[in-house]
C-alpha positions in Angstrom: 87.7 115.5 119.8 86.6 119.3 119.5 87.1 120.5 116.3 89.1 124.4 116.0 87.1 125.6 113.0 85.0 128.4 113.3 81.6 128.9 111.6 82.0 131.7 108.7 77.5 132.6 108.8 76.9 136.0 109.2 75.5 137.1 113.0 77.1 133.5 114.1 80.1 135.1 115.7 82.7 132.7 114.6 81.3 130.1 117.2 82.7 127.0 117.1 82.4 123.9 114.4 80.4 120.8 115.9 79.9 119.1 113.2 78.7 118.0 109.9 75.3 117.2 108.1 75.0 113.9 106.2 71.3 114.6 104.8 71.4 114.6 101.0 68.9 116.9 100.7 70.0 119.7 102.6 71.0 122.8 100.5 72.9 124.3 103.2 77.0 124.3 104.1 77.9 121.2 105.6 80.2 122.1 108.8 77.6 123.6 111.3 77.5 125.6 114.6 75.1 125.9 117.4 73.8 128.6 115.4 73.5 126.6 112.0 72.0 124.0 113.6 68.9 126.1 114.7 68.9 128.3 111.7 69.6 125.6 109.3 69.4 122.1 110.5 66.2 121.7 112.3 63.9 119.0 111.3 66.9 116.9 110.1 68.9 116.7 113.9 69.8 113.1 113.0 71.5 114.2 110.0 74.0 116.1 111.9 77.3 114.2 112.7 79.1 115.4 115.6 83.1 116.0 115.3 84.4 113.3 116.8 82.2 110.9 114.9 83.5 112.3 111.8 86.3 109.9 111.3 84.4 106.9 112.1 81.8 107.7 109.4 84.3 108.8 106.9 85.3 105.1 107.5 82.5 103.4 107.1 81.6 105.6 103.6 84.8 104.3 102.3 84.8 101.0 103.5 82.5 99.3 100.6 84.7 100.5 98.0 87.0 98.1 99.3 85.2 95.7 96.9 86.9 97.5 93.8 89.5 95.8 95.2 88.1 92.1 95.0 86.2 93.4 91.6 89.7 94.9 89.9 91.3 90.9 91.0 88.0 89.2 88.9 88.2 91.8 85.6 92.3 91.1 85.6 91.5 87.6 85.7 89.0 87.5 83.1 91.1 89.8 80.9 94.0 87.0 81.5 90.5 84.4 80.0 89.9 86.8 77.2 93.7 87.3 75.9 94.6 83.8 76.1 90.8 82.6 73.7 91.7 85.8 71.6 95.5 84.5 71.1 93.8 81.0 70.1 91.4 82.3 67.8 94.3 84.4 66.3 96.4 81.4 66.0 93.4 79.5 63.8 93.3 82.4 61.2 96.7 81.2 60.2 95.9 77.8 59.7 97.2 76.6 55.9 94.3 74.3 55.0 96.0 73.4 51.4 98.1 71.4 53.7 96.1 69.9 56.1 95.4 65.7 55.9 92.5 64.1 56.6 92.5 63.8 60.4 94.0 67.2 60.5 91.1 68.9 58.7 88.2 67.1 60.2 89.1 68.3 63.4 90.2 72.1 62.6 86.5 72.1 61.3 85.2 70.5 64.6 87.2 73.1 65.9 85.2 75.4 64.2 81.9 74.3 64.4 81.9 74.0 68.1 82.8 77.9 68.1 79.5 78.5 65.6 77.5 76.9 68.1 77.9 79.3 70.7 78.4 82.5 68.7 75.1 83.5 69.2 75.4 82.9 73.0 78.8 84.8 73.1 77.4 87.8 71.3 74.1 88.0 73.3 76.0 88.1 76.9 78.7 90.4 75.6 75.8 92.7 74.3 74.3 92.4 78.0 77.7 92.7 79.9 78.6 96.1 77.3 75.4 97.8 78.9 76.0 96.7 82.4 79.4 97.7 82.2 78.3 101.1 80.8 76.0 101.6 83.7 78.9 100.4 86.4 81.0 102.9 84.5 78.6 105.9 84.8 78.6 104.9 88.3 82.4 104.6 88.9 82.5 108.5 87.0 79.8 109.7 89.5 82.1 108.5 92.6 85.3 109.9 91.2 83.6 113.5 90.4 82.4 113.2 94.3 86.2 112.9 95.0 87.3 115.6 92.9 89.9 113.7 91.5 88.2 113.4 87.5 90.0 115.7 84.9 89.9 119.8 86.0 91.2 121.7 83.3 92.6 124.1 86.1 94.4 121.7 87.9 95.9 120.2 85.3 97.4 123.4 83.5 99.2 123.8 87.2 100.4 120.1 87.1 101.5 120.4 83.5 103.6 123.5 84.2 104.7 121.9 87.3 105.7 119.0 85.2 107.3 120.5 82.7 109.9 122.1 85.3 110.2 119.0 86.4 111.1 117.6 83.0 114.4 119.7 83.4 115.3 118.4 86.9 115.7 114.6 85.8 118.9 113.1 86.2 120.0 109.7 84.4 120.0 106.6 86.8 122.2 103.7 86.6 121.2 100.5 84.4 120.3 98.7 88.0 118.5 101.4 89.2 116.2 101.3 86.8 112.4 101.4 88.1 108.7 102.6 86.9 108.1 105.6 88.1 105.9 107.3 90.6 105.5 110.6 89.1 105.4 109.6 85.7 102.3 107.5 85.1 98.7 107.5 85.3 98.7 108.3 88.6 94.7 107.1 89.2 94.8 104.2 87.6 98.6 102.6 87.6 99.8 101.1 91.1 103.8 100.6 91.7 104.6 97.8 93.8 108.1 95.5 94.3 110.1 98.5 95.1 109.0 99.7 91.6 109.8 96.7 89.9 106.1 96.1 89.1 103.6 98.3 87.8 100.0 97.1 87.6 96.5 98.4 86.2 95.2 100.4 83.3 97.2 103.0 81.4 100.7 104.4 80.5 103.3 104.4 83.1 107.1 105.7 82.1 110.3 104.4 84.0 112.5 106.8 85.7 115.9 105.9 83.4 117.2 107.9 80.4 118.4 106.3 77.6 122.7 106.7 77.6 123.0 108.5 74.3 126.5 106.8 73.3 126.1 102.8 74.4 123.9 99.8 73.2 121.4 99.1 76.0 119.2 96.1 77.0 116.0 96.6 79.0 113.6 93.2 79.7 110.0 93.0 80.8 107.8 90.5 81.6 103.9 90.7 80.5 102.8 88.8 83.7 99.0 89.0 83.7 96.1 91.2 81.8 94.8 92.0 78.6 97.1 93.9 76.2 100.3 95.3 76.8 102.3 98.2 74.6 105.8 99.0 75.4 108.9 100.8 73.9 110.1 104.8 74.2 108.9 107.9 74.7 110.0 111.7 74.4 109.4 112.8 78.3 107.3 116.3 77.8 105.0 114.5 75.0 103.4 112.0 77.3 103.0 114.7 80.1 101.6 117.0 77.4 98.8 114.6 76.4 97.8 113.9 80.3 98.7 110.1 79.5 95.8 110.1 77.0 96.0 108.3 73.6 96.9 110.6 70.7 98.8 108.5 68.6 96.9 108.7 64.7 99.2 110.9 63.5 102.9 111.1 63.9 104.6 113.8 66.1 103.0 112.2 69.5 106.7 111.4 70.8 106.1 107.4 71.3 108.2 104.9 69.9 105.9 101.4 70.4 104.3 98.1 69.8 101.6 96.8 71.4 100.2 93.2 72.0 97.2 93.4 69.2 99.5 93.6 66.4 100.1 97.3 66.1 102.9 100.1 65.9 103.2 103.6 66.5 106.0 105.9 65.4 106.7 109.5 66.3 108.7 109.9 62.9 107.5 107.6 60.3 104.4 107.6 59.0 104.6 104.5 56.5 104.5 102.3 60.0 102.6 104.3 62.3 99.3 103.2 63.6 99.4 100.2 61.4 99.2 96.3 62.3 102.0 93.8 61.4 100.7 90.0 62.3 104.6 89.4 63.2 103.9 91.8 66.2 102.5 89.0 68.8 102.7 89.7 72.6 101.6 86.8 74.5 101.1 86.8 78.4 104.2 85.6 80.2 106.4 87.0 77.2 110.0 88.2 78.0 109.8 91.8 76.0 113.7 93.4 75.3 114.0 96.7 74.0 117.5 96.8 72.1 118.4 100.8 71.5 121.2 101.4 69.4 121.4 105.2 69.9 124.3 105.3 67.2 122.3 104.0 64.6 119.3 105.5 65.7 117.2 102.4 66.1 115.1 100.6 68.7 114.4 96.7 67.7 112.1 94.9 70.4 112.7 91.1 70.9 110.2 88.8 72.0 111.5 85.6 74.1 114.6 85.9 72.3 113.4 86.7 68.9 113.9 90.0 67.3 110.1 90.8 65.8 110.5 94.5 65.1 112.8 97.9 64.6 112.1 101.1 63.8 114.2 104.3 63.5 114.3 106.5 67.0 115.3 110.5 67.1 118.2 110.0 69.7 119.0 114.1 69.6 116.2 114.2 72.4 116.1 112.4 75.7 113.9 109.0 75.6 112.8 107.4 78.7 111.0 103.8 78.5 107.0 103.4 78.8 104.5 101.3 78.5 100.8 101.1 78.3 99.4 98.2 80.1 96.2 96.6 80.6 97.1 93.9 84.1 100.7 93.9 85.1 104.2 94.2 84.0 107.6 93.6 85.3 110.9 94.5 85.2 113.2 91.5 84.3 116.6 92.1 85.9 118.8 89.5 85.0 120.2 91.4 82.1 
């Protein structure tokens, strides 16, 4: 395979592209000519990667990552460990000891004991694991700024204005059409799968179906695996504005949800914004239903059947469904 690029060095007469250099501490363009390679490359001629190797080393560079793969598996699965002992230890804290017998008591302070024991171990190895983690982190940044694809303040004023055209071009979609969307997500970190049914990973991801302003509707999920989950309604441009990122402290951030640790956020109401209610409780394999009444203005979430939650919704502006999730989520469609 002969490559059809031609060199841009001065005095090397546009000759033709051979290769590349792979030696990390040459300071000199990459692509090289006959001419580079004498003016340039000499000393370092194993470096040099002809054309038609290119692909098959492009491979090979990528090919380790793969294990993100196996890794990303192993973290959902202890973040499936971690939810489940944090939705046990949660469950203690409400424990009514006033009216506990006997048997009852001696073993809730078994129960107990057994968890002093090994706080000290817990909180050593989760010291240990925060700094490796950091480090792995560091690493994982270093790899993504080698692909370009970390935050560019350039690119992303072009891919918000792009966006926000795009805002206008959105049409709604039928109640059985409804799917997470492509466009409108993290697009890094959230994967679509199931013909869009399923959305898996770490951040916000939006579902391509706007809210009918004039009917009650339904809409069920299923927290199927991970380690927290928020979910509920969002104002389209505000989402895109913030580049997916958290900004939800202060009302005005066009979100309408609840999340899994106990806490709600409110684009219009600041009494219940950013606060915790103990009757929020999202557990893993919970059936979510967002109930929006756009008459009245309201959005109520039920969990398995159960209505835990409502809160007023501004209904004069479009509001598409989203959700922040930590693991995976599904769309239930037997409503």
């Amino acid at each position: 395979m002969m490559s059809q690029l031609k060199c841009q060095q001065h005095d090397h007469e546009e000759s033709q592209i051979l290769g590349v250099c792979i030696n990390e501490k040459c300071k000199n363009p990459r692509p090289y000519c006959i001419g580079c390679k004498v003016e340039f490359h000499k000393g370092h001629e194993n470096d040099l990667k002809q054309y038609g190797q290119l692909q098959s080393w492009i491979d090979q560079c990528l090919k380790s990552y793969q294990n993100l793969i196996n890794f990303q598996g192993f973290i959902l699965q202890l973040s499936n460990l971690l939810n489940e002992t944090m939705n046990l230890l949660n469950s203690q804290k409400d424990q009514d000891i006033d009216s506990m017998g006997i048997s009852k008591l001696e073993n809730f302070i078994k129960k107990l004991m057994g968890l002093q024991s090994i706080e000290k171990e817990v909180n050593f190895q989760i010291n240990n694991l925060t700094n490796e983690i950091n480090t792995f982190k560091s690493l994982i940044k270093t790899a993504l700024n080698s692909l370009s694809i970390i935050d560019n303040e350039n690119l992303e004023e072009k891919s918000l204005k792009k966006e926000q055209i795009q805002i206008q071009n959105i049409k709604p979609l039928k109640q059985d059409l409804l799917v997470f969307s492509e466009k409108y997500r993290a697009i890094q970190n959230i994967q679509i799968q199931n013909n869009g049914k399923q959305a898996s990973g770490v951040g916000y991801v939006l579902c391509d179906y706007l809210i009918p302003k004039n009917e009650e509707t339904i809409l069920k999920f299923k927290f199927v695996s991970g380690f927290s989950i928020a979910l509920g309604l969002c104002h389209l441009e505000k989402p895109i504005e913030s580049n997916y990122q958290d900004k939800l402290k202060s009302i005005g951030h066009g979100l309408y949800l609840i999340q899994s640790n106990s806490m709600s956020y409110s684009h219009l109401d600041a009494s219940i914004n950013n606060k915790s209610y103990k009757k929020i409780k999202i557990f893993l394999e919970s059936i979510i239903s967002l109930k929006i009444q756009t008459k009245q203005q309201l959005l109520t979430w039920i969990i398995n059947n159960e209505e835990i939650f409502t809160m007023k919704i501004d209904t004069t502006k479009d509001l598409y469904p989203i959700i922040d999730i930590c693991g995976v989520v599904e769309i239930v469609e037997d409503y």
